[in-house]
KOLGU-30762 format. One record per atom (N, C-alpha, C): residue number from 1; residue in three letters; x, y, z. Coordinates in Angstrom, 3 decimals, decimal comma, always signed. Example, Ala and Ser with C-alpha at 12.3 -4.5 7.8 and 13.67 -1.06 7.14 Angstrom:
VEXPA     n   res          X          Y          Z
VEXPA     1   ALA    +13,190     -5,690     +7,800
VEXPA     1   ALA    +12,300     -4,500     +7,800
VEXPA     1   ALA    +13,200     -3,300     +7,800
VEXPA     2   SER    +12,850     -2,250     +7,080
VEXPA     2   SER    +13,670     -1,060     +7,140
VEXPA     2   SER    +12,900     +0,030     +7,870
END
This chain:
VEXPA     n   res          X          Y          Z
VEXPA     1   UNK    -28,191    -86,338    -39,949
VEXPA     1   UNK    -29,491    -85,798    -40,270
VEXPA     1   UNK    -29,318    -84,306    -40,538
VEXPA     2   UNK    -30,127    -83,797    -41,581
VEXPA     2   UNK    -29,884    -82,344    -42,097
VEXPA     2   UNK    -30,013    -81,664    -40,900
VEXPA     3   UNK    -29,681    -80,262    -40,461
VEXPA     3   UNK    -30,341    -79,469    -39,602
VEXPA     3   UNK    -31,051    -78,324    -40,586
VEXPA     4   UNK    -31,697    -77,495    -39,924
VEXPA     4   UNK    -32,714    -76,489    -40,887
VEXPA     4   UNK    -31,701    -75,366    -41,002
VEXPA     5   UNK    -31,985    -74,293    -42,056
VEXPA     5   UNK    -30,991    -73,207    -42,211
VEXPA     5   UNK    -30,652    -72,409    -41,305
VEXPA     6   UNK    -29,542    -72,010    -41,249
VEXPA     6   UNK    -29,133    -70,525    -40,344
VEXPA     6   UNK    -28,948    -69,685    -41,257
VEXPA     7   UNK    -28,903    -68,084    -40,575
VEXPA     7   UNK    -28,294    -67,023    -41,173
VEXPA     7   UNK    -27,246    -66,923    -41,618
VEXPA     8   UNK    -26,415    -67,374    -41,121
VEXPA     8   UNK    -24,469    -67,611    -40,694
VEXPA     8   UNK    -24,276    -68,158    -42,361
VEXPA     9   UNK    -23,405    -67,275    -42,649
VEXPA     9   UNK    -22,854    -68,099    -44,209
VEXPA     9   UNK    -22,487    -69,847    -44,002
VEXPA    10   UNK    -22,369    -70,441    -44,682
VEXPA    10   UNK    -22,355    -72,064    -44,844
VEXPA    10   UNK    -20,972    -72,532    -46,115
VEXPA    11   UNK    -20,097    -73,202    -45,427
VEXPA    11   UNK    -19,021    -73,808    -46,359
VEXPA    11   UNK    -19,364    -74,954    -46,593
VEXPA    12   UNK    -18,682    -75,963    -47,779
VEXPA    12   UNK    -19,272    -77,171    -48,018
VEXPA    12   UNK    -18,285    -77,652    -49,064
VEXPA    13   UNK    -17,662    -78,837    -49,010
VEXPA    13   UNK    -17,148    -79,475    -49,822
VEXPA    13   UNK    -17,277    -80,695    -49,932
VEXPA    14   UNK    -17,104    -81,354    -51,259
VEXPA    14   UNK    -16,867    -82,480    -51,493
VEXPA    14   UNK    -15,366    -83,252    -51,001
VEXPA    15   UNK    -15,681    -84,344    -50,174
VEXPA    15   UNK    -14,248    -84,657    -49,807
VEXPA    15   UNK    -14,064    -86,694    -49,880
VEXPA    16   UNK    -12,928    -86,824    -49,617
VEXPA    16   UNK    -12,598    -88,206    -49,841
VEXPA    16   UNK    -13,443    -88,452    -48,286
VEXPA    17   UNK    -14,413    -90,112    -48,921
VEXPA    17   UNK    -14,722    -90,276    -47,443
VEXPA    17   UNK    -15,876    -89,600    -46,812
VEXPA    18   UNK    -16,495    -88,977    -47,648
VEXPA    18   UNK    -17,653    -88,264    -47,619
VEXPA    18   UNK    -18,775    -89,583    -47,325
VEXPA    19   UNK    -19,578    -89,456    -46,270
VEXPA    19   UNK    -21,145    -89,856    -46,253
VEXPA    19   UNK    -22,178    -88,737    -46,027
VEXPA    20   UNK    -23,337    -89,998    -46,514
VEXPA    20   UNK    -24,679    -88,955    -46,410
VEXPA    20   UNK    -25,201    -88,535    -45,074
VEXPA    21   UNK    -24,201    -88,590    -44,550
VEXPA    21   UNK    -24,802    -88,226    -42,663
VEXPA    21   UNK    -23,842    -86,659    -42,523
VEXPA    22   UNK    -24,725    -85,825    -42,997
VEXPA    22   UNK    -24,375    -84,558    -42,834
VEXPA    22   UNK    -25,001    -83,447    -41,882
VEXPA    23   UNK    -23,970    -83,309    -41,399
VEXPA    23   UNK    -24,379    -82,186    -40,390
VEXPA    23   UNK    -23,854    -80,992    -39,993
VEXPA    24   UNK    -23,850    -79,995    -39,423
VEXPA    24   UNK    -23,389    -78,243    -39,000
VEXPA    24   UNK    -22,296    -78,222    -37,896
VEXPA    25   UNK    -21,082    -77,899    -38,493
VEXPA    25   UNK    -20,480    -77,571    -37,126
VEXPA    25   UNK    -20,033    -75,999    -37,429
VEXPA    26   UNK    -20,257    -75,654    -36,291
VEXPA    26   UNK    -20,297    -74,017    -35,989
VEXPA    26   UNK    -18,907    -73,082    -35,833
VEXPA    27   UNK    -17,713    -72,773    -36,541
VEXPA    27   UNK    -16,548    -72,451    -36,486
VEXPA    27   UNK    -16,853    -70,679    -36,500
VEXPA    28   UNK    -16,307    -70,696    -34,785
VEXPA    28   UNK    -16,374    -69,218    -34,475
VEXPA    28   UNK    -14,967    -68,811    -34,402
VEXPA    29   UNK    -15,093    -67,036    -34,593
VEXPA    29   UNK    -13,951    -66,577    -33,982
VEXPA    29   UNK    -13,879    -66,014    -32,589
VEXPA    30   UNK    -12,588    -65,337    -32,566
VEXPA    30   UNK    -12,276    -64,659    -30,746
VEXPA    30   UNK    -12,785    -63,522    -31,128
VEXPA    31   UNK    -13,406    -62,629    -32,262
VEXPA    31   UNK    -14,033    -61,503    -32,300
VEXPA    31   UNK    -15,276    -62,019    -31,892
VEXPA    32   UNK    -15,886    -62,980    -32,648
VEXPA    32   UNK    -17,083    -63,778    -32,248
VEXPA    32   UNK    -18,114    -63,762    -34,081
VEXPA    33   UNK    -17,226    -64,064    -35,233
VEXPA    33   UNK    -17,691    -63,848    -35,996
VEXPA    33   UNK    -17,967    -65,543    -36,079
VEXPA    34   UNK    -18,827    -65,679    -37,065
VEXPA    34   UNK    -19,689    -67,458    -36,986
VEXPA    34   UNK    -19,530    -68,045    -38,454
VEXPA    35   UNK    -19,058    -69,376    -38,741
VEXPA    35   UNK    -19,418    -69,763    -40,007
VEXPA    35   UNK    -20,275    -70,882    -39,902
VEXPA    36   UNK    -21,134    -71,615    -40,609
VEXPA    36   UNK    -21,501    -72,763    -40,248
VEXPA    36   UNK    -20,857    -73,711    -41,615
VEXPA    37   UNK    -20,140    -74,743    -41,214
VEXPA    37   UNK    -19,874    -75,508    -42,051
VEXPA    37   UNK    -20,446    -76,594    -42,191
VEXPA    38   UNK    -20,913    -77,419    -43,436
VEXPA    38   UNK    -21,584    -78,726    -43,274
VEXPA    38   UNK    -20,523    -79,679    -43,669
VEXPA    39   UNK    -20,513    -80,976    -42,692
VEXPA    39   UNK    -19,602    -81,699    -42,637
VEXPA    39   UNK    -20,507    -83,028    -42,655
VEXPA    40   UNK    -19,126    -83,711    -41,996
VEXPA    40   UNK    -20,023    -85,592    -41,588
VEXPA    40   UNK    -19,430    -85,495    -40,186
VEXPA    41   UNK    -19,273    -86,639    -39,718
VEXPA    41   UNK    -18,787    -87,483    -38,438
VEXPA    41   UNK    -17,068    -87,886    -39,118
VEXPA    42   UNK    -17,611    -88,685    -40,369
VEXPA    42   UNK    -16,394    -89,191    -40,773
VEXPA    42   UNK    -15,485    -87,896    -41,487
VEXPA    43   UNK    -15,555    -86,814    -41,922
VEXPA    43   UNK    -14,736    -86,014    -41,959
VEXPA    43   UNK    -13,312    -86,079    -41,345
VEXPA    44   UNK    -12,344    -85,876    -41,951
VEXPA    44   UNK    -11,001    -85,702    -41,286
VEXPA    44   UNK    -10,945    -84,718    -40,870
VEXPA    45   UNK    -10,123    -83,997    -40,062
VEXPA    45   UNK     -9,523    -82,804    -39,279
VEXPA    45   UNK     -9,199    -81,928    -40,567
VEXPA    46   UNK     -8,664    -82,379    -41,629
VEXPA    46   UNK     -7,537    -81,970    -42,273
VEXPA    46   UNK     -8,079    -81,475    -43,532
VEXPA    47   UNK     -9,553    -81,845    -43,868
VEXPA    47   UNK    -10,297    -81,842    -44,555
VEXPA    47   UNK    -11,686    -80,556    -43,783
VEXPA    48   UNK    -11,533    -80,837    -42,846
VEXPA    48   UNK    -12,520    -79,553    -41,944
VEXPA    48   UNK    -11,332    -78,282    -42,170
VEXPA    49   UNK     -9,988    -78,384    -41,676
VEXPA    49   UNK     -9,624    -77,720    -41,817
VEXPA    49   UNK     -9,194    -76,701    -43,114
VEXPA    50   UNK     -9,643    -77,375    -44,068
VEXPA    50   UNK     -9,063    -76,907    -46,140
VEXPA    50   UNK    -10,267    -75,617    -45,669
VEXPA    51   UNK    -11,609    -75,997    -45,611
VEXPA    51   UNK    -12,977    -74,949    -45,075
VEXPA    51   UNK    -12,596    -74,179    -45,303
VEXPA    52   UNK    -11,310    -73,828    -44,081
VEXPA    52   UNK    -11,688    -71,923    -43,163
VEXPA    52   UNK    -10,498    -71,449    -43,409
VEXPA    53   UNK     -9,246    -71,967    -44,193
VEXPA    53   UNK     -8,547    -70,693    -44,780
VEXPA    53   UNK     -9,122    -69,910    -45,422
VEXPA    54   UNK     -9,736    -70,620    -46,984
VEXPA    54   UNK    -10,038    -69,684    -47,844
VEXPA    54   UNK    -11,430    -68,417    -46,984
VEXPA    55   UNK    -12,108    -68,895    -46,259
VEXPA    55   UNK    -13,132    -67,889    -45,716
VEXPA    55   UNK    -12,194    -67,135    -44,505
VEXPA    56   UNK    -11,015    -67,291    -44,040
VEXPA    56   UNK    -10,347    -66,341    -43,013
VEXPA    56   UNK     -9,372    -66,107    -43,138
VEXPA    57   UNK     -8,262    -66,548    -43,711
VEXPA    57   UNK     -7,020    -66,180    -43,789
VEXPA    57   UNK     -6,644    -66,720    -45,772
VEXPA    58   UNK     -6,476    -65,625    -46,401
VEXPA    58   UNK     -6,250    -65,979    -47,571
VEXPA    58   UNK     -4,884    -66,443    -47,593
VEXPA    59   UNK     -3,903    -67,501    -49,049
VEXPA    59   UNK     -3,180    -67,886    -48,608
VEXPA    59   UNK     -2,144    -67,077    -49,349
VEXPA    60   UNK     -1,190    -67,339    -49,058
VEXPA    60   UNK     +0,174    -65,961    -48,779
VEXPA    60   UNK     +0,327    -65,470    -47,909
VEXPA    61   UNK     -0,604    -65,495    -46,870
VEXPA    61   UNK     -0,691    -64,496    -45,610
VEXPA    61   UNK     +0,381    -65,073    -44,848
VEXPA    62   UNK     +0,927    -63,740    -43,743
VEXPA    62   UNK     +1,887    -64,196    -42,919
VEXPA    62   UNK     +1,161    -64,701    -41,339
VEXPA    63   UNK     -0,326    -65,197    -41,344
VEXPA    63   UNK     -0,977    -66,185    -40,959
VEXPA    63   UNK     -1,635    -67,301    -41,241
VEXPA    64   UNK     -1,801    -67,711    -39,842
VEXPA    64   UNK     -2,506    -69,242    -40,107
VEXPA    64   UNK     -3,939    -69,326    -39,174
VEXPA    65   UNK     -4,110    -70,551    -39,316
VEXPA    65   UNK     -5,075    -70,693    -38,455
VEXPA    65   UNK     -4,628    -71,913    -37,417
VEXPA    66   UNK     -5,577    -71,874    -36,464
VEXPA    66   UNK     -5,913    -73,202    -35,603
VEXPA    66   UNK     -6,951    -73,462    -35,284
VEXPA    67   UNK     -7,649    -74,213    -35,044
VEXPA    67   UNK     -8,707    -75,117    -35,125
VEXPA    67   UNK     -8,791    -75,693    -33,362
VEXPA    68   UNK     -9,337    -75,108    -32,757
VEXPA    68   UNK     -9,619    -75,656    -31,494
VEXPA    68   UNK    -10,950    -76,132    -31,026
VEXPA    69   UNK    -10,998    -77,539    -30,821
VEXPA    69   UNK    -12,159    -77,961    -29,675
VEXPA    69   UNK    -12,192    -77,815    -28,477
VEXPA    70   UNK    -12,851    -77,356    -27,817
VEXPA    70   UNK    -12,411    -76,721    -26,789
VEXPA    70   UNK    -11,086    -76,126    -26,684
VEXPA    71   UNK    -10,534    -76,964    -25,840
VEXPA    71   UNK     -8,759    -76,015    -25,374
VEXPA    71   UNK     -8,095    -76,995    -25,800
VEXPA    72   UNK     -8,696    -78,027    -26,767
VEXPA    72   UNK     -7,456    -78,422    -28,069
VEXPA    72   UNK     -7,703    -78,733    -29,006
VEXPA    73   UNK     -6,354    -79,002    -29,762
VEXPA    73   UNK     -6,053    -78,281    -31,317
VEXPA    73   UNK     -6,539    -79,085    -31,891
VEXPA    74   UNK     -7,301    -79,431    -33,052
VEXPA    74   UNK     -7,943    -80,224    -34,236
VEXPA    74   UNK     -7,423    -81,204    -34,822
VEXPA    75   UNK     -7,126    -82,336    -34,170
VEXPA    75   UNK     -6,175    -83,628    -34,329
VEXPA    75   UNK     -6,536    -83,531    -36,414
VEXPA    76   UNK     -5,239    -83,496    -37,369
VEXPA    76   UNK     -5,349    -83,669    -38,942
VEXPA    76   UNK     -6,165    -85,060    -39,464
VEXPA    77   UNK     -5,580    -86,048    -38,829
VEXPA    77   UNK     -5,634    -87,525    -38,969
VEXPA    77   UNK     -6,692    -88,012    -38,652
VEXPA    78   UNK     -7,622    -87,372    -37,652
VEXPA    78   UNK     -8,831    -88,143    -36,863
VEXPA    78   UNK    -10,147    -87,570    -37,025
VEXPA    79   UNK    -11,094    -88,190    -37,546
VEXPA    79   UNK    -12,698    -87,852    -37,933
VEXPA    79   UNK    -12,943    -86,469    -36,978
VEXPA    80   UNK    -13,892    -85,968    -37,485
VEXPA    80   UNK    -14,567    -84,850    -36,020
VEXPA    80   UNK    -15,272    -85,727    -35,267
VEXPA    81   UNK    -16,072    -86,982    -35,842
VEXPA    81   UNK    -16,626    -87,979    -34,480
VEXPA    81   UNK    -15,605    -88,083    -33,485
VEXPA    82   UNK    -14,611    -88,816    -33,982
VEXPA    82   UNK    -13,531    -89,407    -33,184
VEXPA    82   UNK    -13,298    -88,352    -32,036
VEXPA    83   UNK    -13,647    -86,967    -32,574
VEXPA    83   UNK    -13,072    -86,023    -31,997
VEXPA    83   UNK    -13,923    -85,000    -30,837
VEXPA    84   UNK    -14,872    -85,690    -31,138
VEXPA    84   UNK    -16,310    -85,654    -30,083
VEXPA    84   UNK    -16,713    -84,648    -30,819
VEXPA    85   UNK    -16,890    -84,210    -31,783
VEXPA    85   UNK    -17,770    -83,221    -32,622
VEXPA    85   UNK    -18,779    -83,885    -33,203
VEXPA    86   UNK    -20,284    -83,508    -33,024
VEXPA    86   UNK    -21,948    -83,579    -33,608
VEXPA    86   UNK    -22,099    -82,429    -34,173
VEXPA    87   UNK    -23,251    -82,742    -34,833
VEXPA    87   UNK    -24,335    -81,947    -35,255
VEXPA    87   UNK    -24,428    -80,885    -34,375
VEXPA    88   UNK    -24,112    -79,563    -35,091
VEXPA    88   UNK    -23,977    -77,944    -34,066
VEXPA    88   UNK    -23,508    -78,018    -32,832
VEXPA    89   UNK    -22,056    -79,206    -32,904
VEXPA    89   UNK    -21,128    -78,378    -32,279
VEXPA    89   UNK    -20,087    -77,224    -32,834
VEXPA    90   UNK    -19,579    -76,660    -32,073
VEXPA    90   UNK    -18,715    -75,627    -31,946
VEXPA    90   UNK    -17,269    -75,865    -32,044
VEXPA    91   UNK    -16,796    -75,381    -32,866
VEXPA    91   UNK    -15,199    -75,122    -32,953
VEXPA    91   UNK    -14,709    -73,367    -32,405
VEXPA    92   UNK    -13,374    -73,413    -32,092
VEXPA    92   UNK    -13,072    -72,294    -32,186
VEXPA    92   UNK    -11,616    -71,948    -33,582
VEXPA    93   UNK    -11,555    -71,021    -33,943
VEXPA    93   UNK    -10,262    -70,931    -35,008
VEXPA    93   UNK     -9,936    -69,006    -34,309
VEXPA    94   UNK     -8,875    -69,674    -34,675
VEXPA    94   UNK     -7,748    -68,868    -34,070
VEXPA    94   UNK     -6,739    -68,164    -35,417
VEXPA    95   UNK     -6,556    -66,790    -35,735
VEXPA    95   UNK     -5,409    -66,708    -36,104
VEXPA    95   UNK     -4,307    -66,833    -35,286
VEXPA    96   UNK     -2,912    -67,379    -35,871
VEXPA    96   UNK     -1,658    -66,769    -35,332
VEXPA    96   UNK     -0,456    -66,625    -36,206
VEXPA    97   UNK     +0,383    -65,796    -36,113
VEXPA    97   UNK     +1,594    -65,225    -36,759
VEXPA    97   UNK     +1,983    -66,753    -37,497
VEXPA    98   UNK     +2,654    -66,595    -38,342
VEXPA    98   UNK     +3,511    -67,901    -38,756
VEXPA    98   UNK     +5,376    -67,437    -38,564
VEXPA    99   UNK     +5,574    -68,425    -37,645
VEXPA    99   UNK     +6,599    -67,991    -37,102
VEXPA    99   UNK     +7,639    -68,750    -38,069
VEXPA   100   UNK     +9,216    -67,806    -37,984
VEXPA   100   UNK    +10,434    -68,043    -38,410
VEXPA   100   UNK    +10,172    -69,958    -38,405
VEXPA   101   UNK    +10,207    -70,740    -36,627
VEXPA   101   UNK    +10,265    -72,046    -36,719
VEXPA   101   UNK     +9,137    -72,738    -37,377
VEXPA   102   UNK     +8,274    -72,517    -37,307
VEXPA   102   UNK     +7,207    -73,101    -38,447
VEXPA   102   UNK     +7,919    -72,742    -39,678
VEXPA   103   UNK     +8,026    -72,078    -40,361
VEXPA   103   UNK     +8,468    -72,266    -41,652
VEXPA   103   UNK     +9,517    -72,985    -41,402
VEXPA   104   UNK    +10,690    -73,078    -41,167
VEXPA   104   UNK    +11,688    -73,911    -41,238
VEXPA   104   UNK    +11,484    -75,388    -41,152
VEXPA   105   UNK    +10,366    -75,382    -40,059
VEXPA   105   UNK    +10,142    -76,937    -39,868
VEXPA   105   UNK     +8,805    -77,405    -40,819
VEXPA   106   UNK     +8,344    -76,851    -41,839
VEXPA   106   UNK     +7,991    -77,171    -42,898
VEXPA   106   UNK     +8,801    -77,126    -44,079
VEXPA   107   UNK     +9,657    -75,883    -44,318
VEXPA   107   UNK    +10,292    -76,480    -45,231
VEXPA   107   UNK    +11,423    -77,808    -45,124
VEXPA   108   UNK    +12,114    -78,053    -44,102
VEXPA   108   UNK    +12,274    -79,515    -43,438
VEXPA   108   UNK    +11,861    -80,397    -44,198
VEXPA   109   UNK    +10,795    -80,641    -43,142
VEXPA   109   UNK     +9,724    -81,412    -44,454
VEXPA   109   UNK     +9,852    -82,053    -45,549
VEXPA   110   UNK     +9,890    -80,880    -46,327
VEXPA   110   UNK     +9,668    -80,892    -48,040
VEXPA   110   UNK    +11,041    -80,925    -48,451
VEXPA   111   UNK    +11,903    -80,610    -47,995
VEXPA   111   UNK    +13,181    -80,783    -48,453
VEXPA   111   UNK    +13,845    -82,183    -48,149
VEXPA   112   UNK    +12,880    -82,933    -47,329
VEXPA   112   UNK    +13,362    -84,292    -46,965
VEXPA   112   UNK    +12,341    -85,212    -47,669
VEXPA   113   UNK    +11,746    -84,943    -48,261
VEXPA   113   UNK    +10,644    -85,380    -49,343
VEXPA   113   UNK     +9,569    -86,021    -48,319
VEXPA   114   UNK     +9,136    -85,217    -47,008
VEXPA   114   UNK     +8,394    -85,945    -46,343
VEXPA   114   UNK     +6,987    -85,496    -46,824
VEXPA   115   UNK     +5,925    -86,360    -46,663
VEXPA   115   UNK     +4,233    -85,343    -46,874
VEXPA   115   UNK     +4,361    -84,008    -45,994
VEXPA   116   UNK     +3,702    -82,783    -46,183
VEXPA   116   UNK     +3,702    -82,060    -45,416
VEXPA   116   UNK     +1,827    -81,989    -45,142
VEXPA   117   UNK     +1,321    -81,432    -44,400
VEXPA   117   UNK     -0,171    -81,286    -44,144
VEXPA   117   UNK     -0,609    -79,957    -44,815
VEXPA   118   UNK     -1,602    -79,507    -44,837
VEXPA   118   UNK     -2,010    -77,929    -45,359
VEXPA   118   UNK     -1,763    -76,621    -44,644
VEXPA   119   UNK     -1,666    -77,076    -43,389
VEXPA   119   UNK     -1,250    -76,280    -42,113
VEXPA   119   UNK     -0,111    -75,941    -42,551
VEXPA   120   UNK     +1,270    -76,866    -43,058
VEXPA   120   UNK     +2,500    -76,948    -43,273
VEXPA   120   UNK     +2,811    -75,924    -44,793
VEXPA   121   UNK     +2,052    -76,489    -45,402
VEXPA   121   UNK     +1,789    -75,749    -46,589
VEXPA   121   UNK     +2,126    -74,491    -46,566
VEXPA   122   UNK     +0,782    -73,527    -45,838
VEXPA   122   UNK     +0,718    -72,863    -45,372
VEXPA   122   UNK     +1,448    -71,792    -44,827
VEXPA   123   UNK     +2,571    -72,713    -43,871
VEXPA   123   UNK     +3,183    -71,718    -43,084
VEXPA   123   UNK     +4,473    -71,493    -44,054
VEXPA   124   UNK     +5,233    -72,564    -45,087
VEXPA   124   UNK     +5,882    -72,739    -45,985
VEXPA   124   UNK     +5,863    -71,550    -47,053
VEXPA   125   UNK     +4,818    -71,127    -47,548
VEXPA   125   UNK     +4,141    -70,456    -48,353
VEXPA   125   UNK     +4,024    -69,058    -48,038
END
């Protein structure tokens, strides 16, 4: 069910798997800055997560993000239902460094012709 507008800028995409059951989840930072994104239930992780690079960490950067529900990390593979996320709940995102082993263990990866995720991408990049 829609919720009514906020102030808070609003992200929104079209994604695979998309239904009409759309709703706000609230992706803050540790400064305490707010986005509201409109999503579903059925949303993937991985697909919430495409959102909030481009609005926080542009890509080239020698960061990333993370995606925390509470005090854990934003399963890629699993809906935000699955993931106990509703309508104006709260995420937290996190920058952090992209370290020497993250890149290596993405380029890994790709050099073994495995899928890599966007996260992987990312730290690759």
């Amino acid at each position: 069910r829609p919720t009514r507008a906020r102030s808070r800028p609003c992200a929104m995409m079209e994604y695979p798997g998309a239904t009409s059951e759309v709703f706000r989840i609230i992706a803050c930072t540790l400064a305490g800055d707010s986005l509201d994104v409109a999503c579903s239930g059925s949303m993937l992780g991985k697909d919430f997560w495409h959102l909030l690079p481009a609005q926080k960490v542009p890509f080239g950067s020698p960061k990333t993000l993370k995606v925390l529900i509470g005090t854990e990390v934003m399963k890629s593979e699993a809906s935000l239902a699955e993931q106990g996320l509703q309508n104006g709940g709260t995420v937290t995102i996190v920058c952090e460094d992209i370290t020497k082993s993250m890149r290596d263990a993405a380029a890994k990866k790709v050099l073994s012709g495995r899928e890599i995720m966007l996260e992987e991408l990312h730290a690759w990049h």
